[in-house]
DSSP file (Angstrom, degrees, kcal/mol; ACC not computed):
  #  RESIDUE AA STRUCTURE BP1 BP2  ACC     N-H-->O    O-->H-N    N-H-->O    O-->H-N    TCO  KAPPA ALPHA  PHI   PSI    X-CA   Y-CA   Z-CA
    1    1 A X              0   0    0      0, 0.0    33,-1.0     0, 0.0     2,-0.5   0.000 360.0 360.0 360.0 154.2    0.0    0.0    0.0
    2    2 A X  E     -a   34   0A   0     31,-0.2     2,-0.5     2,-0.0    33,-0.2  -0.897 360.0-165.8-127.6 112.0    1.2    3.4   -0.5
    3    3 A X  E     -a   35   0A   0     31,-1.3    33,-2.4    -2,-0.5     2,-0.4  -0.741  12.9-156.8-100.7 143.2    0.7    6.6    1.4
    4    4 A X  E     -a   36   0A   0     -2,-0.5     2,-0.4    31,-0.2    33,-0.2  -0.934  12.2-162.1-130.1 147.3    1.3   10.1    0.8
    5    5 A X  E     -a   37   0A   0     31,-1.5    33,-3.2    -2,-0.4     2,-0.5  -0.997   7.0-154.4-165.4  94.8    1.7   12.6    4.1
    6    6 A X  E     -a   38   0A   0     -2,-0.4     2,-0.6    31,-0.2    33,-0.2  -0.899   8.1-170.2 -98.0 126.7    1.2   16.3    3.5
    7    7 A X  E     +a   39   0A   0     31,-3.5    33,-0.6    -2,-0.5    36,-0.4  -0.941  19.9 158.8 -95.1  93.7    3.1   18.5    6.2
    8    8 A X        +     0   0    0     -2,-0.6     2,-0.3    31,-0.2    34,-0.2   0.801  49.8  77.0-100.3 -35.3    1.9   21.9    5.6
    9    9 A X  S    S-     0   0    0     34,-0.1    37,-0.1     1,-0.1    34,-0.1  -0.407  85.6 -93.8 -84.5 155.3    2.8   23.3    9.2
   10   10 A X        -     0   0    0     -2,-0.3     7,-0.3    35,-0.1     4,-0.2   0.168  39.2-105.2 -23.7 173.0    6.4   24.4   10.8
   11   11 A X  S    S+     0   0    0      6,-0.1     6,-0.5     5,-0.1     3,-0.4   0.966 109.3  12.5 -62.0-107.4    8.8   21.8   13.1
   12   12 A X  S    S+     0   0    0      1,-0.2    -2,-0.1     5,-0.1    -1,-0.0  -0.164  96.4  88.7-128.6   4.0    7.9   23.4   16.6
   13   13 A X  S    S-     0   0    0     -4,-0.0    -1,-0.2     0, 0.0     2,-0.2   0.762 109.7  -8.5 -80.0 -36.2    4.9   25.9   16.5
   14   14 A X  S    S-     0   0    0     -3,-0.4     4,-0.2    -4,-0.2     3,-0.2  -0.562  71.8-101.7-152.9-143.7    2.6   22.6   17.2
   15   15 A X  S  > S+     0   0    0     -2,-0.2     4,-1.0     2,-0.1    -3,-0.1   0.218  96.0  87.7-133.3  11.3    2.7   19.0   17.4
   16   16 A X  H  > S+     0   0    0      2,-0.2     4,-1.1     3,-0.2    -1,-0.1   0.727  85.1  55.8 -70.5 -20.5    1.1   18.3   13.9
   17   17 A X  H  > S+     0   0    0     -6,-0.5     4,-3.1    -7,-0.3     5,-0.2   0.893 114.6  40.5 -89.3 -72.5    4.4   18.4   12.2
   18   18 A X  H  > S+     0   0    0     -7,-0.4     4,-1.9    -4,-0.2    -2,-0.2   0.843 116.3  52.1 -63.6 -29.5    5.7   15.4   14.8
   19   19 A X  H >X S+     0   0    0     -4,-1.0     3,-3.0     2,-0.2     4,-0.6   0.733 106.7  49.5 -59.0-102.2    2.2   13.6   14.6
   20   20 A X  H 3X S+     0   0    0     -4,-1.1     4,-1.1     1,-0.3    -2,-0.2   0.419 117.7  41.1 -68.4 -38.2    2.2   13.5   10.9
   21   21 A X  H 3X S+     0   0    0     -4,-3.1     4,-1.3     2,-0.2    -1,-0.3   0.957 115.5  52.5 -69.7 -42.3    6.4   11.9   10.9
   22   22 A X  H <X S+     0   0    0     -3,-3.0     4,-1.1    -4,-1.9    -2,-0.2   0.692 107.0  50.5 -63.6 -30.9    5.3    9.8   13.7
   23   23 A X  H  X S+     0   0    0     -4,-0.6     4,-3.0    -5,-0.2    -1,-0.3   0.894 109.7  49.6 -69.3 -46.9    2.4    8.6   11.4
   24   24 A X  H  X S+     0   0    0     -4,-1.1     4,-0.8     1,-0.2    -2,-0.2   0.777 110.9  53.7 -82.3 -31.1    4.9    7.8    8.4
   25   25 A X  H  X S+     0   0    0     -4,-1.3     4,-1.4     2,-0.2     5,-0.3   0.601 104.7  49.4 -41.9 -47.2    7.2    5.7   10.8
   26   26 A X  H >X>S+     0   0    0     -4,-1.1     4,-1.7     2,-0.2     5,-0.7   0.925 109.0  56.9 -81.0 -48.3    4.8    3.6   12.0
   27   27 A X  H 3<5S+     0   0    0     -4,-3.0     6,-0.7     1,-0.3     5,-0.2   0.890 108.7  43.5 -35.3 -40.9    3.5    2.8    8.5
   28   28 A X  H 3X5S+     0   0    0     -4,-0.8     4,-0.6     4,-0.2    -1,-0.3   0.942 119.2  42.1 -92.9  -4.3    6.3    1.8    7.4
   29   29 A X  H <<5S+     0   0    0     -4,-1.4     3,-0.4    -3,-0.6    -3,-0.2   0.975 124.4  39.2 -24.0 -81.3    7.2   -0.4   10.6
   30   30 A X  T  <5S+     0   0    0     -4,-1.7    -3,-0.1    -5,-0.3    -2,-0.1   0.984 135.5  10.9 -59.4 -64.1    3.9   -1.6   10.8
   31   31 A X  T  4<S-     0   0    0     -5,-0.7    -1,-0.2     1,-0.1    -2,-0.2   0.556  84.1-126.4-126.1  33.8    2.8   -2.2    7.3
   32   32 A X     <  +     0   0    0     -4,-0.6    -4,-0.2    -3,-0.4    -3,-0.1   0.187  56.1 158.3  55.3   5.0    5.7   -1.9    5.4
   33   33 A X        -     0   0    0     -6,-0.7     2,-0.5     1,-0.1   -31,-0.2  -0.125  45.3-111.5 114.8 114.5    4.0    0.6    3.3
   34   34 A X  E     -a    2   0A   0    -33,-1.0   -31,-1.3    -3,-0.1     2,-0.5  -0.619  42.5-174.9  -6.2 104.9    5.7    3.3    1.1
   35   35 A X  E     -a    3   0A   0     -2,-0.5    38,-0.5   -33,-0.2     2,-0.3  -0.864  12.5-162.8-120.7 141.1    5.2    6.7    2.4
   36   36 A X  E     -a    4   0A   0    -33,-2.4   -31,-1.5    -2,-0.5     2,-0.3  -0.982  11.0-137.2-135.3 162.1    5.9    9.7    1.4
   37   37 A X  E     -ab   5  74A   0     36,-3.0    38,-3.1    -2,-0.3     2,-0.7  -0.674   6.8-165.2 -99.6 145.0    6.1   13.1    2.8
   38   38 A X  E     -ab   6  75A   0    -33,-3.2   -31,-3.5    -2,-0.3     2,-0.8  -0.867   6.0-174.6-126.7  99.3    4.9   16.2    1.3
   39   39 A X  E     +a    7   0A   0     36,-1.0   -31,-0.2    -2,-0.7     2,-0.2  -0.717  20.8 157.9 -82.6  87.1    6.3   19.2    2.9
   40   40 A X    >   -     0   0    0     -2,-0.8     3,-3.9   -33,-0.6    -2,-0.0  -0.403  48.2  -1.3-104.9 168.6    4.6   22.2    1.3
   41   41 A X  G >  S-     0   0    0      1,-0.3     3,-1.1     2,-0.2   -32,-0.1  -0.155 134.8  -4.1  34.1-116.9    4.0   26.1    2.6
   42   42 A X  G >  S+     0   0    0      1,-0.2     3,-0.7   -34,-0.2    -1,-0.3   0.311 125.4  75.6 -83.8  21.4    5.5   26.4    6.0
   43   43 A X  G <   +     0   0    0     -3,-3.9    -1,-0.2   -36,-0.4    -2,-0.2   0.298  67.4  78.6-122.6  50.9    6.4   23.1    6.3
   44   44 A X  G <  S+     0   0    0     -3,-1.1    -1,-0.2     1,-0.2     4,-0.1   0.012  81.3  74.6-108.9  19.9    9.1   22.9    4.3
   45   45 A X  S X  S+     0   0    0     -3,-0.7     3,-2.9     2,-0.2    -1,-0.2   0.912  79.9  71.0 -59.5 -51.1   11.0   24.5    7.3
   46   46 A X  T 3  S+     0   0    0      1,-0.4    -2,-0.2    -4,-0.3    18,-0.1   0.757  93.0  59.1 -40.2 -36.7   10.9   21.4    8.9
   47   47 A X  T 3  S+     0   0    0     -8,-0.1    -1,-0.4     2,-0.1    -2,-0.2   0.778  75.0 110.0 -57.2 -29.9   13.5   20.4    6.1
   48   48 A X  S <  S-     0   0    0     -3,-2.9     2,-0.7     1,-0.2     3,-0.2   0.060  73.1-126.9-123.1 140.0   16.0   23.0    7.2
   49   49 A X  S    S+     0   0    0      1,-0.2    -1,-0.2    12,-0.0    -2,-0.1  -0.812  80.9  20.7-102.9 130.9   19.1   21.1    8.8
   50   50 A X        +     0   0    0     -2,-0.7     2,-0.3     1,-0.1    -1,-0.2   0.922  66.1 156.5  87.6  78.2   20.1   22.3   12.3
   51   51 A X        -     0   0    0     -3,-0.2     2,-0.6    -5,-0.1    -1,-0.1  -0.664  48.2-113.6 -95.3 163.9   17.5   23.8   13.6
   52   52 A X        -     0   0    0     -2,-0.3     2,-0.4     3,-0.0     3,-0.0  -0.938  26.7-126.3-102.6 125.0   17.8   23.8   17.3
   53   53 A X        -     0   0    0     -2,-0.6     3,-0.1     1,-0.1     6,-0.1  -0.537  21.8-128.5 -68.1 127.0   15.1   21.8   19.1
   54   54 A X    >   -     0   0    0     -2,-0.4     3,-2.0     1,-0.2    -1,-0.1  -0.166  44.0 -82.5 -75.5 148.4   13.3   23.7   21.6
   55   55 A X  T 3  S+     0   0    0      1,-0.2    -1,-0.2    -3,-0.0     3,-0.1  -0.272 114.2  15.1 -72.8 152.9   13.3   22.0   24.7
   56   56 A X  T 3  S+     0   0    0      1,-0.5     2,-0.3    -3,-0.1    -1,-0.2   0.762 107.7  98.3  68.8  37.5   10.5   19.0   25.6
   57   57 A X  S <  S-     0   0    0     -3,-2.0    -1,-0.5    -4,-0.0     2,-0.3  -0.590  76.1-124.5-105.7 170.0    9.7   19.0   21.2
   58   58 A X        -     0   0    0     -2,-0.3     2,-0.6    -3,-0.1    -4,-0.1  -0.965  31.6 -78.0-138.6 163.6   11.7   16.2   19.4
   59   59 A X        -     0   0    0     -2,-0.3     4,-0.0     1,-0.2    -6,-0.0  -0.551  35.8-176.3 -90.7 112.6   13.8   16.3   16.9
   60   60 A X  S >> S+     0   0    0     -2,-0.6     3,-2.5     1,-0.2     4,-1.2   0.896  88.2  60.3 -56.3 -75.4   12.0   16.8   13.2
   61   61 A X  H >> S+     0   0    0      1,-0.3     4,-3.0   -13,-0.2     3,-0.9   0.807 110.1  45.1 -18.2 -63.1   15.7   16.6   11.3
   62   62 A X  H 3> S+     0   0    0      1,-0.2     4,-0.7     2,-0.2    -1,-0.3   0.571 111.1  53.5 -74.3  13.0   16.0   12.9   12.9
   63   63 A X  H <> S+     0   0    0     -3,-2.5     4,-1.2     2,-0.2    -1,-0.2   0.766 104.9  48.7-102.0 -37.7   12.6   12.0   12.0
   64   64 A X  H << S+     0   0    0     -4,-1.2     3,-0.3    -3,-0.9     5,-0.3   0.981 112.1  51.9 -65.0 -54.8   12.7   12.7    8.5
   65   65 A X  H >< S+     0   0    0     -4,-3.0     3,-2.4     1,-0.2     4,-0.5   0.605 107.4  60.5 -32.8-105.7   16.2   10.6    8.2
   66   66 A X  H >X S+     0   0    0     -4,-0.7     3,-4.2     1,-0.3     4,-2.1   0.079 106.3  37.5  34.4-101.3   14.4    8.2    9.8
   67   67 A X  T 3<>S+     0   0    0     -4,-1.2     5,-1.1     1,-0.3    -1,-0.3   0.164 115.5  53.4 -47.6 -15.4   12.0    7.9    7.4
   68   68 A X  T <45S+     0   0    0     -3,-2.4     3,-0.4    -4,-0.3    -1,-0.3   0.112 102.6  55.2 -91.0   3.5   14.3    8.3    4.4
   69   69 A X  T <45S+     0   0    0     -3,-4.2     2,-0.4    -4,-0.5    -2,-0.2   0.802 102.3  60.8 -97.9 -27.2   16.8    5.7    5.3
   70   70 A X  T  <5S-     0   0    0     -4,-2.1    -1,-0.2    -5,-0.2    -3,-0.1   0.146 130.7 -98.1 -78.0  23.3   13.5    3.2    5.4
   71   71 A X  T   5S+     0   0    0     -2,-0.4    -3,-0.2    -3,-0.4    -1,-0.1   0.555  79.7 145.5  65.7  17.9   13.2    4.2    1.6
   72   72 A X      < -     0   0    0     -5,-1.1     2,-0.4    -8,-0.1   -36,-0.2   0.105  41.7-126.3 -30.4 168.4   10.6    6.8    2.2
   73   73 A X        -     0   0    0    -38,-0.5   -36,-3.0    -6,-0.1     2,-0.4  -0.954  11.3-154.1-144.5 146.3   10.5    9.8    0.3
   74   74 A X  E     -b   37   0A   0     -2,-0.4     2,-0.3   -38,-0.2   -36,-0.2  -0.938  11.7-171.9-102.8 125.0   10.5   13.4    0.9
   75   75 A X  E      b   38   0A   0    -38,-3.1   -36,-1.0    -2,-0.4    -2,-0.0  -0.500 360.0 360.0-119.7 134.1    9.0   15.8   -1.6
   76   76 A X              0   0    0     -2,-0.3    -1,-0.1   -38,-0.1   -38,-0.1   0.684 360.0 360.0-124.4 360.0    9.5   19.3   -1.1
């Protein structure tokens, strides 16, 4: 099965950004599944490498790796 995962807000303004990775991670764990992510408007910050994580957030950068080393893809 294949999913596609649109990110339209920032990294750290709310927790939709981290839902939405957290979502594509268990897919492909769970049902081996082919995701991708679609970062569009502001949440193609979330791409930006080094950001600093604000403290109690987790970190967006390792989440995408994540999710690109498991053959995901990220579309910006």
């Amino acid at each position: 099965m294949s999913y596609m995962i649109i990110i339209n807000d920032g990294p750290y303004g709310s927790e939709r950004s981290y839902n939405a990775l957290r979502l594509a991670r268990d897919l492909q764990k769970e049902a081996k599944a082919d995701v991708t992510v679609s970062l569009m408007g502001d949440g193609v910050v979330n791409a930006i490498k080094g950001q600093d994580t604000p403290q109690g957030f987790y970190n967006i950068e390792r989440m995408l790796k994540a999710i690109m080393t498991k053959k995901g893809k990220v579309k910006l």
